[in-house]
OpenMM code with the backbone's topology and positions (N, CA, C; nanometers):
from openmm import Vec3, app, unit

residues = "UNK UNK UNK UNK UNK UNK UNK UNK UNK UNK UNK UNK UNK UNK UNK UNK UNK UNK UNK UNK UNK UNK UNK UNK UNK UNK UNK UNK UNK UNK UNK UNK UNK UNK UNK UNK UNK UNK UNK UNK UNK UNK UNK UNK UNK UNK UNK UNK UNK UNK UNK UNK UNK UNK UNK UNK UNK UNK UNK UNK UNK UNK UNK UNK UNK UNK UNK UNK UNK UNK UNK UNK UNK UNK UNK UNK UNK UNK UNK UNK UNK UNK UNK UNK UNK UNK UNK UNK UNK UNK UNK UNK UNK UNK UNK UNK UNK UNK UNK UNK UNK UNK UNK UNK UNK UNK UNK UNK UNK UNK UNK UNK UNK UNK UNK UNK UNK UNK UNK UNK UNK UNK UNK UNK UNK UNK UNK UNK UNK UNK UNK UNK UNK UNK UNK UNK UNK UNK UNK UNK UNK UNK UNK UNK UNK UNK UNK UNK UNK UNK UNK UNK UNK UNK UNK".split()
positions = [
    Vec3(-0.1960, -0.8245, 2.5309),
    Vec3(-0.1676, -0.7496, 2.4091),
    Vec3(-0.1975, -0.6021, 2.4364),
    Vec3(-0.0651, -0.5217, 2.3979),
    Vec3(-0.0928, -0.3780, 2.4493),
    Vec3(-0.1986, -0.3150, 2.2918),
    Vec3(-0.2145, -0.1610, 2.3510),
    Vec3(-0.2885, -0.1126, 2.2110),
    Vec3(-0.2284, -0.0835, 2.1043),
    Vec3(-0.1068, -0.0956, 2.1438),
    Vec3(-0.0155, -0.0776, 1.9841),
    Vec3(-0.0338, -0.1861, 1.8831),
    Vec3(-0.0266, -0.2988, 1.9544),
    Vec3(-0.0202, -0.4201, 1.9052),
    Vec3(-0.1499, -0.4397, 1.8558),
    Vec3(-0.3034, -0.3579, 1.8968),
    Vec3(-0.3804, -0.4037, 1.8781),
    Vec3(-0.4644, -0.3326, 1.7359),
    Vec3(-0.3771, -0.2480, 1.7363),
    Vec3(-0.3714, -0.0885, 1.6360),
    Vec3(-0.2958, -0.1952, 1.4812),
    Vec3(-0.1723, -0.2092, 1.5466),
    Vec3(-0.1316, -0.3120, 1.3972),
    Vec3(-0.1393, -0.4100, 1.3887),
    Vec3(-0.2339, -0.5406, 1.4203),
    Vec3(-0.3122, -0.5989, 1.3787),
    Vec3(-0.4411, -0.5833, 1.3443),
    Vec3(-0.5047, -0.4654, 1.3715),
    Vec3(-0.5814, -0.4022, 1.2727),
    Vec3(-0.5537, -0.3725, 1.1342),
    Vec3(-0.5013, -0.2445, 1.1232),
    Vec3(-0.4373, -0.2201, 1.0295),
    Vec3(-0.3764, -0.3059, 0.9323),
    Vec3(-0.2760, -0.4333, 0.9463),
    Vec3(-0.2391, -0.5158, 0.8901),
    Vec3(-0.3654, -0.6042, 0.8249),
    Vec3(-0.4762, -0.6502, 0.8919),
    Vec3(-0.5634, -0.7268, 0.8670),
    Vec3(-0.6314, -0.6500, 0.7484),
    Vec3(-0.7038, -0.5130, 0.7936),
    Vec3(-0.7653, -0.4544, 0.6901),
    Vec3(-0.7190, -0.4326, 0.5749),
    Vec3(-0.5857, -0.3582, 0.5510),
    Vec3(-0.4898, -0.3135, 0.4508),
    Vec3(-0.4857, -0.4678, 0.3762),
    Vec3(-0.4329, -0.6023, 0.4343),
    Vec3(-0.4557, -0.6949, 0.3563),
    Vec3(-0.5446, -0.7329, 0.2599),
    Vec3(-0.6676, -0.7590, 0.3584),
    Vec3(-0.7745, -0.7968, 0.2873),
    Vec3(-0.8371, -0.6896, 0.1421),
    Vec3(-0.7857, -0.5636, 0.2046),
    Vec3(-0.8417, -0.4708, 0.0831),
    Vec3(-0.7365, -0.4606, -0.0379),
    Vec3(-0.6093, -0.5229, -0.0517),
    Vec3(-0.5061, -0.5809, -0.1517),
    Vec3(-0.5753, -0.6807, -0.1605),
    Vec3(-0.5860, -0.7915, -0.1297),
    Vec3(-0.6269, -0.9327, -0.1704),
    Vec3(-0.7315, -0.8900, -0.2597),
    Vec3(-0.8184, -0.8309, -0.2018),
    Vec3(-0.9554, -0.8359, -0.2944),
    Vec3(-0.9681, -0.7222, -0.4424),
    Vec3(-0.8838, -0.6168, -0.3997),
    Vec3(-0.8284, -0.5697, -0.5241),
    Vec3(-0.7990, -0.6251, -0.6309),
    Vec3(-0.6963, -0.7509, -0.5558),
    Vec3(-0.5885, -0.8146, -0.6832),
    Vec3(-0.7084, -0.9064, -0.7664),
    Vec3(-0.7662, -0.9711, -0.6477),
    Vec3(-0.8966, -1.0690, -0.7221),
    Vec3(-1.0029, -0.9869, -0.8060),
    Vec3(-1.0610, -0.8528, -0.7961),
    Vec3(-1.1125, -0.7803, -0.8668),
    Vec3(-1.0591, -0.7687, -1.0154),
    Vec3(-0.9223, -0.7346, -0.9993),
    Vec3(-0.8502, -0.6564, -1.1064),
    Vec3(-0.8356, -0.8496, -1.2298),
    Vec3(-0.8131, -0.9419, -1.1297),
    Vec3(-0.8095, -1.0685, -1.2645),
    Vec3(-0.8988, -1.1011, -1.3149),
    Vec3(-1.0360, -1.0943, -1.1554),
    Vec3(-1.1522, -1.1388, -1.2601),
    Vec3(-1.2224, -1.0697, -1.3564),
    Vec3(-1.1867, -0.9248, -1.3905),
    Vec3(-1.2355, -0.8259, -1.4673),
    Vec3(-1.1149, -0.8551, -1.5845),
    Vec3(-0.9972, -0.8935, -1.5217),
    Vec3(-0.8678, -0.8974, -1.6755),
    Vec3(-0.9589, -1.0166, -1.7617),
    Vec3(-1.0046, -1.0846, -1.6843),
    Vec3(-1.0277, -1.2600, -1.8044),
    Vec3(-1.1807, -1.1994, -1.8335),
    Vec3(-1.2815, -1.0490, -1.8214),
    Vec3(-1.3840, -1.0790, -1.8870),
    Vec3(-1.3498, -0.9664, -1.9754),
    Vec3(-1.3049, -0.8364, -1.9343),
    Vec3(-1.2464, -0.7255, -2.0120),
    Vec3(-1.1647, -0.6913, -2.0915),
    Vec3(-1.0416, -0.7525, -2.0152),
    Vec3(-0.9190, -0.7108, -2.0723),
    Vec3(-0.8519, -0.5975, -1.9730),
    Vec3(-0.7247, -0.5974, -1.9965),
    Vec3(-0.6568, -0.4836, -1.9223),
    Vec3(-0.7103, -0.3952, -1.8597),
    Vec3(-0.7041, -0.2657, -1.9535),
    Vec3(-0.7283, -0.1797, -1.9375),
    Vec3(-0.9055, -0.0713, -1.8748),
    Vec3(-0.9618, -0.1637, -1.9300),
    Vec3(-1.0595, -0.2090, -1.8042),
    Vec3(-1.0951, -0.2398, -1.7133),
    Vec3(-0.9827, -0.3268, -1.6914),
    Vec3(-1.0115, -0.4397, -1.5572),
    Vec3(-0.9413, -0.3642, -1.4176),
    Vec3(-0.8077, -0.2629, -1.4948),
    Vec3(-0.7303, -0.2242, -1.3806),
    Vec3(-0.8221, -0.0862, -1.3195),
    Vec3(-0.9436, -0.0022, -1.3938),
    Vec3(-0.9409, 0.0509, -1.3765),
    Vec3(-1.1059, 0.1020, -1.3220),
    Vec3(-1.1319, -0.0598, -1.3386),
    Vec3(-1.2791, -0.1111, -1.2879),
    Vec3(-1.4058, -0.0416, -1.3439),
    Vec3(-1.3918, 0.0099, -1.4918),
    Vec3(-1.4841, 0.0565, -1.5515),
    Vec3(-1.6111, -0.0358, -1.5373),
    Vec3(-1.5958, -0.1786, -1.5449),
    Vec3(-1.6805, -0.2478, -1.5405),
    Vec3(-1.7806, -0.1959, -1.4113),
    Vec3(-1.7426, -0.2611, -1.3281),
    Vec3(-1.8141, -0.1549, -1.1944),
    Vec3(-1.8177, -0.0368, -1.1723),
    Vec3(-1.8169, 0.0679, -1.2738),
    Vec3(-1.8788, 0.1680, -1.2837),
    Vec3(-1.9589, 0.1843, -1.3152),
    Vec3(-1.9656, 0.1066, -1.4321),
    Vec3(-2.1024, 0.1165, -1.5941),
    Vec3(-2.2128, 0.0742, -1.5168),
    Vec3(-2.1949, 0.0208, -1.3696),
    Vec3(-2.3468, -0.0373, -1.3356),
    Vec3(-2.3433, 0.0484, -1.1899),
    Vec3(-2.2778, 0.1398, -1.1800),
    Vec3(-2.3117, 0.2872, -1.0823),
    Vec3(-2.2282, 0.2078, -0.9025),
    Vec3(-2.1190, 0.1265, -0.9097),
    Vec3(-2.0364, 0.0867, -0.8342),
    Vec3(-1.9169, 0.1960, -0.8634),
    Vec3(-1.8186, 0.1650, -0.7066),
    Vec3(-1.7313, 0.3086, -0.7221),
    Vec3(-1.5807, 0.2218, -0.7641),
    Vec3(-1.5665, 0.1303, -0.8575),
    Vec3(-1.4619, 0.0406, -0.8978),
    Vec3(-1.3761, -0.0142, -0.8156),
    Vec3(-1.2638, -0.1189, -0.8668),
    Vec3(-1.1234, -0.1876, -0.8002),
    Vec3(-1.1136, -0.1045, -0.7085),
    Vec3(-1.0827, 0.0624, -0.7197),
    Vec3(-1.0204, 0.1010, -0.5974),
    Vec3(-1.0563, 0.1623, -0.5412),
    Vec3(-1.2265, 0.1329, -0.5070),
    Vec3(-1.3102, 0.1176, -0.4176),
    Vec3(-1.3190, 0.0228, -0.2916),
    Vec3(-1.2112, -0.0991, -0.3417),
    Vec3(-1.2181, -0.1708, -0.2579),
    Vec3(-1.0978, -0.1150, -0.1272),
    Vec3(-1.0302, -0.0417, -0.2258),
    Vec3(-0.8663, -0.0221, -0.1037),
    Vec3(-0.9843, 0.0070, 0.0332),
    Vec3(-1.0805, 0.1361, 0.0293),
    Vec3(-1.1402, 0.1890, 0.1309),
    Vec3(-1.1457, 0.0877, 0.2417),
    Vec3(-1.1693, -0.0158, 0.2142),
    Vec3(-1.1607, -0.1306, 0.3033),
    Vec3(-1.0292, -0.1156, 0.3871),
    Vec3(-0.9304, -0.0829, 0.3212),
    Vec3(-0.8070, -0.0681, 0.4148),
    Vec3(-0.8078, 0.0987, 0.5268),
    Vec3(-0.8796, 0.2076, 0.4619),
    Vec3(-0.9378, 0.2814, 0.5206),
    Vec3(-0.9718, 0.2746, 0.7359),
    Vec3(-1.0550, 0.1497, 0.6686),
    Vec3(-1.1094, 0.0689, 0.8752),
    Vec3(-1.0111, 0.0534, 0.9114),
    Vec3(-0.8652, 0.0525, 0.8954),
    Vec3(-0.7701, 0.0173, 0.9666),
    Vec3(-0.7768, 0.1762, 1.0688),
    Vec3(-0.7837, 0.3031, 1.0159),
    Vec3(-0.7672, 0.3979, 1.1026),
    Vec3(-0.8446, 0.4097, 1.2209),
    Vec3(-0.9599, 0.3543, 1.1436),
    Vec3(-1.0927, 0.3645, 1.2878),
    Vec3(-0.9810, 0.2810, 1.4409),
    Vec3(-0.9353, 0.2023, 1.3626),
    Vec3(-0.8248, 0.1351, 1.4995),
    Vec3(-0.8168, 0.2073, 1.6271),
    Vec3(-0.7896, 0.3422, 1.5710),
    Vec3(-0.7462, 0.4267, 1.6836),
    Vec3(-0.8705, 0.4700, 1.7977),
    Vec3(-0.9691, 0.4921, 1.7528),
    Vec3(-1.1055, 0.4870, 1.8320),
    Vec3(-1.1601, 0.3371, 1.8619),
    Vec3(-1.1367, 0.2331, 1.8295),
    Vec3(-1.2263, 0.1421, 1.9098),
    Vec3(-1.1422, 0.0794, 1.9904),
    Vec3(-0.9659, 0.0948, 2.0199),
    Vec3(-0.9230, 0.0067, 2.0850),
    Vec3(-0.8692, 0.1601, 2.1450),
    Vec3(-0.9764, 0.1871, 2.2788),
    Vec3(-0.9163, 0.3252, 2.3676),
    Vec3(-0.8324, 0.3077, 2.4421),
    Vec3(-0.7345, 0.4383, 2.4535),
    Vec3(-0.6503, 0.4369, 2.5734),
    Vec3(-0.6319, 0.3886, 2.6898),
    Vec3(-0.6418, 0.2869, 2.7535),
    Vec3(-0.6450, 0.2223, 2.8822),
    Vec3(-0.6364, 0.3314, 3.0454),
    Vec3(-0.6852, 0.3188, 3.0976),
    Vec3(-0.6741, 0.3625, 3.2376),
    Vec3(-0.5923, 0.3696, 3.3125),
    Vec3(-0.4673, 0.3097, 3.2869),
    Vec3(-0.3545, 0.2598, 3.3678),
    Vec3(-0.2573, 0.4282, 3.3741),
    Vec3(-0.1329, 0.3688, 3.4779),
    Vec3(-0.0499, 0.5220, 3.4846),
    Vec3(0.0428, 0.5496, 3.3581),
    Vec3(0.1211, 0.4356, 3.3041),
    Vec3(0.1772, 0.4733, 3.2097),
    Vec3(0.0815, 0.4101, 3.0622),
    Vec3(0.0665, 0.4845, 2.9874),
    Vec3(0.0392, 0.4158, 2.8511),
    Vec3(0.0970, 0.3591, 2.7382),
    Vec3(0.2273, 0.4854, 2.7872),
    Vec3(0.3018, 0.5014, 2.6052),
    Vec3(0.4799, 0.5530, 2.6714),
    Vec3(0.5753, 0.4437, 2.7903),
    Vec3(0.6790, 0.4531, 2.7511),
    Vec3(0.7550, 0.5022, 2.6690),
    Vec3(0.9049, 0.5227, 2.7241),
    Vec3(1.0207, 0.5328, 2.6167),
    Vec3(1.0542, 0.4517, 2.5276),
    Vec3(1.0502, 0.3220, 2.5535),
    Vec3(0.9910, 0.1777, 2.5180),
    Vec3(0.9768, 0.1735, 2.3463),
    Vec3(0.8004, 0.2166, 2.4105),
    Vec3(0.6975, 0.2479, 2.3099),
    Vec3(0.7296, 0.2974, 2.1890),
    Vec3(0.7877, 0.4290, 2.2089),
    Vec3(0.8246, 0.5768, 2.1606),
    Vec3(0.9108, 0.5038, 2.0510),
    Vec3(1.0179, 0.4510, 2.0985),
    Vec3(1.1402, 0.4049, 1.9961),
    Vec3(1.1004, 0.2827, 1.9450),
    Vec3(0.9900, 0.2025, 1.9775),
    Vec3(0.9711, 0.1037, 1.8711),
    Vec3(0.8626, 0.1842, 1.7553),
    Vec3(0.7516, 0.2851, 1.7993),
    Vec3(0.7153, 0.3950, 1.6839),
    Vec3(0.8028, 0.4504, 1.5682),
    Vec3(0.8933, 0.4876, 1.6568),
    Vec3(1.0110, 0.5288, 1.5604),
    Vec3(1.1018, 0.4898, 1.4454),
    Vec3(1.1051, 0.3411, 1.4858),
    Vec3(1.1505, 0.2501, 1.4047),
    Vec3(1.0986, 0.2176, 1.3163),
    Vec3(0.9149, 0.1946, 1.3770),
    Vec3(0.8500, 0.1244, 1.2476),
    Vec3(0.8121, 0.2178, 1.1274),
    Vec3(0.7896, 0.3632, 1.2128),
    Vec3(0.7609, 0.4289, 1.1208),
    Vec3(0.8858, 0.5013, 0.9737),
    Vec3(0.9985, 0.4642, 1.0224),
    Vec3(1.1673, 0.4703, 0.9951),
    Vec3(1.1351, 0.3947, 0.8570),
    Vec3(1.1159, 0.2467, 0.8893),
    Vec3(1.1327, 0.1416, 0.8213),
    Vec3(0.9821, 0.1147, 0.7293),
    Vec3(0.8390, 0.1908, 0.7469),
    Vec3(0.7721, 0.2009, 0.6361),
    Vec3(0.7877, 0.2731, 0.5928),
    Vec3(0.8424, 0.4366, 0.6059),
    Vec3(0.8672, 0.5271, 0.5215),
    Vec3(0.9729, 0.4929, 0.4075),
    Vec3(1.0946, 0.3931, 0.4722),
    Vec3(1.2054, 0.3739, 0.3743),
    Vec3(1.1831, 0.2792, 0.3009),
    Vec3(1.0872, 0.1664, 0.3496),
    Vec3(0.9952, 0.0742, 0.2310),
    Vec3(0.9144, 0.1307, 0.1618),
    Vec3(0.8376, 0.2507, 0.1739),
    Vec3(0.7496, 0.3042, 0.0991),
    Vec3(0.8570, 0.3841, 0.0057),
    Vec3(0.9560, 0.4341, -0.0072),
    Vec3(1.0499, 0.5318, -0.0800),
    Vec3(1.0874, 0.3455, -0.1620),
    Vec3(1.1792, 0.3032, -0.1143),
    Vec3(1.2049, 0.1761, -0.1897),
    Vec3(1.1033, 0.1708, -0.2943),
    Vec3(0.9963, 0.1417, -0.2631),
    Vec3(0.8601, 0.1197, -0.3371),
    Vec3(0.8543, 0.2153, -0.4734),
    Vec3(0.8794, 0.3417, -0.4346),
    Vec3(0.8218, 0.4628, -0.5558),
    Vec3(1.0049, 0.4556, -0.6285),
    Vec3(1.1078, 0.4036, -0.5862),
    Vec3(1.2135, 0.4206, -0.6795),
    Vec3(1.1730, 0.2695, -0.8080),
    Vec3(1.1461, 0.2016, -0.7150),
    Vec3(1.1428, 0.0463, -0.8141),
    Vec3(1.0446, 0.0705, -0.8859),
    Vec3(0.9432, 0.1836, -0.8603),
    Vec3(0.8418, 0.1691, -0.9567),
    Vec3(0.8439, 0.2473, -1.1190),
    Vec3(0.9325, 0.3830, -1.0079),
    Vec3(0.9882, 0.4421, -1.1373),
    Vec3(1.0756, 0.3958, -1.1972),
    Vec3(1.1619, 0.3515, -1.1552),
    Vec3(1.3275, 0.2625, -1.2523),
    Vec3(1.2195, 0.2156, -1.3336),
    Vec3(1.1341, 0.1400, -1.2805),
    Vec3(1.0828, 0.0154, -1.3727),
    Vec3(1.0296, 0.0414, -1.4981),
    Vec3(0.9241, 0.1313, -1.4646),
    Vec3(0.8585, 0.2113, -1.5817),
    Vec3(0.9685, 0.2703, -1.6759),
    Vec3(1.0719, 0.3285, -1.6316),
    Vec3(1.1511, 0.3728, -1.7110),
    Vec3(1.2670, 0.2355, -1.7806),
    Vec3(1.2879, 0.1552, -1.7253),
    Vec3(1.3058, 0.0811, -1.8002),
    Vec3(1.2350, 0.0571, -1.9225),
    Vec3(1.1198, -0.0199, -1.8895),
    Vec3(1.0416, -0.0585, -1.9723),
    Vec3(1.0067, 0.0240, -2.0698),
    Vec3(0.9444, 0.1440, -2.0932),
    Vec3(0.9384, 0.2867, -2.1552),
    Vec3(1.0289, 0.2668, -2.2318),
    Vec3(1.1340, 0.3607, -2.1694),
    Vec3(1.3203, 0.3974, -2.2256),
    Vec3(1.2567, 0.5755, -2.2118),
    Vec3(1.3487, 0.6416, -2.2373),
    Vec3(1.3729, 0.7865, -2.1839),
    Vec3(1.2577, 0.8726, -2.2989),
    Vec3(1.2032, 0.8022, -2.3948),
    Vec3(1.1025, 0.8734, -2.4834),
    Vec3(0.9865, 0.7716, -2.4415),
    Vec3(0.9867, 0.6993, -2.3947),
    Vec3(0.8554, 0.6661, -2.3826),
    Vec3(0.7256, 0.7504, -2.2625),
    Vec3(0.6670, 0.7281, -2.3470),
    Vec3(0.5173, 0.7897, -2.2128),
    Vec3(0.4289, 0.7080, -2.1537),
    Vec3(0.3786, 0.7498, -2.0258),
    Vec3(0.2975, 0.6621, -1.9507),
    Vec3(0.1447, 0.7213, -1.9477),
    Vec3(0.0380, 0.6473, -1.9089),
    Vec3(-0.0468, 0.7509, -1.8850),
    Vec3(-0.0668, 0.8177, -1.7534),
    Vec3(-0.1312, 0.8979, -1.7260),
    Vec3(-0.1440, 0.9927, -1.5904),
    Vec3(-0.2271, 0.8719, -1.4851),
    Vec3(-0.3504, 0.8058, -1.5407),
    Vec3(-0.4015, 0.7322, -1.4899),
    Vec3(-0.2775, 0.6416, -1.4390),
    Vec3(-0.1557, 0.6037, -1.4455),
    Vec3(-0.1038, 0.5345, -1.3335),
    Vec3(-0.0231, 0.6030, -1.2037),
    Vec3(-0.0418, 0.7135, -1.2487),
    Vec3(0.0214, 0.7982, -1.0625),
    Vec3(-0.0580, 0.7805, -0.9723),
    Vec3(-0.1952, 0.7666, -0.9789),
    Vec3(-0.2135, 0.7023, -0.8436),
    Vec3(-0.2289, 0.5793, -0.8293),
    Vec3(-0.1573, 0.5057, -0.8868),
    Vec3(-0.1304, 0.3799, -0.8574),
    Vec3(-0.0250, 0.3469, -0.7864),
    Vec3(0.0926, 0.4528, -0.7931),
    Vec3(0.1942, 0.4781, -0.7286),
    Vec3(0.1578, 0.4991, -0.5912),
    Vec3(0.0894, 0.6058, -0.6161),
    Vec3(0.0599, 0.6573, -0.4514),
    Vec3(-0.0091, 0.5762, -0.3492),
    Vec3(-0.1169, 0.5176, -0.4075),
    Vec3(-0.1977, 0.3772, -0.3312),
    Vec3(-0.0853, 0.2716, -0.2925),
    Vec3(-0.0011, 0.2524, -0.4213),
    Vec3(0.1069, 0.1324, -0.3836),
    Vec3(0.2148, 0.2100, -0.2449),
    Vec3(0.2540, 0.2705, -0.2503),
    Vec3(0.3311, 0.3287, -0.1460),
    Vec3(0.2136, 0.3574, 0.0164),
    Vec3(0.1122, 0.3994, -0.0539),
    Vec3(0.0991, 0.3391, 0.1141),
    Vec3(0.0379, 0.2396, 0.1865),
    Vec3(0.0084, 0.1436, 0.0769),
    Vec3(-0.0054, 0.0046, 0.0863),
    Vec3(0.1212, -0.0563, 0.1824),
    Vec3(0.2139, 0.0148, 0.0968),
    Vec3(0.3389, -0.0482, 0.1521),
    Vec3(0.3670, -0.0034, 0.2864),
    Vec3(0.3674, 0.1319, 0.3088),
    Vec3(0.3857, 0.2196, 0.4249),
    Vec3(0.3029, 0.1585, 0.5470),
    Vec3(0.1710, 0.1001, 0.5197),
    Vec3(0.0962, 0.0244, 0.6706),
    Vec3(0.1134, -0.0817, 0.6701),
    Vec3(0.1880, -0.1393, 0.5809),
    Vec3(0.1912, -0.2956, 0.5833),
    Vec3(0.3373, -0.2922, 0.6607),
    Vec3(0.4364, -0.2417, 0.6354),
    Vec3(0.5399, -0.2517, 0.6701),
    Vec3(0.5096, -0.1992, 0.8451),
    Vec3(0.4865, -0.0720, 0.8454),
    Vec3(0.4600, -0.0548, 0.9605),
    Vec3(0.4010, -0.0855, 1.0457),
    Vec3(0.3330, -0.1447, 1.0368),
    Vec3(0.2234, -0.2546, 1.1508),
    Vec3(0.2816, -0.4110, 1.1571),
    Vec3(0.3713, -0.4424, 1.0348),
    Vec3(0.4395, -0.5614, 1.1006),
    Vec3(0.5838, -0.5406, 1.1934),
    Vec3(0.6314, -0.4290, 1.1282),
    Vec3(0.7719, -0.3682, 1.2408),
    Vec3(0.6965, -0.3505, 1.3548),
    Vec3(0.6002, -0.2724, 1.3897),
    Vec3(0.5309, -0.3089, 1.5319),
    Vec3(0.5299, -0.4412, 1.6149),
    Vec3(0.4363, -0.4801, 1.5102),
    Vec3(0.4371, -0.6038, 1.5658),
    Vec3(0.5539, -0.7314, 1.5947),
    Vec3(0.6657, -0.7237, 1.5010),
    Vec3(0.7974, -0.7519, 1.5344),
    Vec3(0.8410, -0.7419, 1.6796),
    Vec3(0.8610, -0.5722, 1.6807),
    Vec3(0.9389, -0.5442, 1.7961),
    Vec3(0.8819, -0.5773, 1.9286),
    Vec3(0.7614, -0.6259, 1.9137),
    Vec3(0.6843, -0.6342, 2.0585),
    Vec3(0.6761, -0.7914, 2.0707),
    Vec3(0.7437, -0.8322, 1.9335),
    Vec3(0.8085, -0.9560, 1.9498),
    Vec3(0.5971, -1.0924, 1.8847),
    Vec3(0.5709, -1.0222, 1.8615),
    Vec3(0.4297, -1.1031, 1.7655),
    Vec3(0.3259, -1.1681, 1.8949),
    Vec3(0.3253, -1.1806, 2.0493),
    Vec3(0.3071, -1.2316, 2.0991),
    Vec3(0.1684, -1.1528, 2.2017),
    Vec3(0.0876, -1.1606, 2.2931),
    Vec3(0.0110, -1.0755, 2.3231),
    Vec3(0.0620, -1.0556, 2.4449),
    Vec3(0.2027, -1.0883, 2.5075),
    Vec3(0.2558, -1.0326, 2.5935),
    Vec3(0.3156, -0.9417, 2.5834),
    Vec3(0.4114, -0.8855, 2.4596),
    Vec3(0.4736, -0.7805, 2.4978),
    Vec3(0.6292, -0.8377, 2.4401),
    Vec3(0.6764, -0.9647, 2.4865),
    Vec3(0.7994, -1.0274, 2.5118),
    Vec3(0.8349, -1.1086, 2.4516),
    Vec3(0.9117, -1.1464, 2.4252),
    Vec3(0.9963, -1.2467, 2.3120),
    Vec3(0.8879, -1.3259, 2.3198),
    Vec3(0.8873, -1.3681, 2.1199),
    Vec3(0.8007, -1.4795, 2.1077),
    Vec3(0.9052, -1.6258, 2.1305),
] * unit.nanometer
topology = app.Topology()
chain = topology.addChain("A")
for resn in residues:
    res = topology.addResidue(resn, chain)
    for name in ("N", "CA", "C"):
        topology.addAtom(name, app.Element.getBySymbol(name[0]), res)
């Protein structure tokens, strides 16, 4: 398994787990709070915790990736190869992350209609969701193109 591969299965793992545990935060606070509470983790504030999206930080450790799995010793590291499967993945989370912020706005605006208002407190919900999307996508197009395997080569 090269370090690319080892970079987005990081990343993928962390970014997961810190959605998973979000989502489980945000229900088990909906069934004692209610909504608007729950999404916004007042509960774990009131007792001096940094709330729900405190937990994303967890997806955060995905960057450390880049320092604990070092550059190898070898002559080549980072191919032409390499280069154009970067390119791709990063192609294809940017255009999943854009996907992401149109469906979110249509949606809202659906739902709304052209006079309705939202509150401010959900723009960064947008922004977290988009790059939720942006490392998730991109660390599995990685891992795709190198084919999922710790060789390198068709799985």
């Amino acid at each position: 398994m090269n370090r690319a591969q080892k970079i987005a299965w990081s990343c993928l793992i962390t970014v997961s787990i810190s959605l998973i545990l979000g989502i489980i935060a945000v229900v088990i606070f909906y069934l004692i709070f209610g909504m608007p509470k729950a999404l916004w983790g007042f509960a774990l504030m009131s007792i001096g915790l940094p709330g729900v999206f405190g937990l994303m930080g967890i997806g955060g450790l995905g960057a450390l990736s880049q320092l604990i799995f070092k550059k190898g010793q070898g002559k080549v590291r980072f191919d032409e190869r390499d280069q154009l499967f970067y390119m791709r993945a990063w192609f294809l989370g940017y255009s999943a992350s854009y996907l992401f912020f149109v469906i979110v706005c249509m949606t809202t605006w659906f739902i709304y209609g052209p006079k309705g208002t939202i509150s401010v407190n959900m723009l960064p919900l947008t922004v977290i969701g988009g790059f939720v999307v942006l490392a998730l996508v991109h660390s599995i197009a990685i891992l795709a193109q190198y084919g999922l395997t710790g060789k390198g080569g068709k799985s």
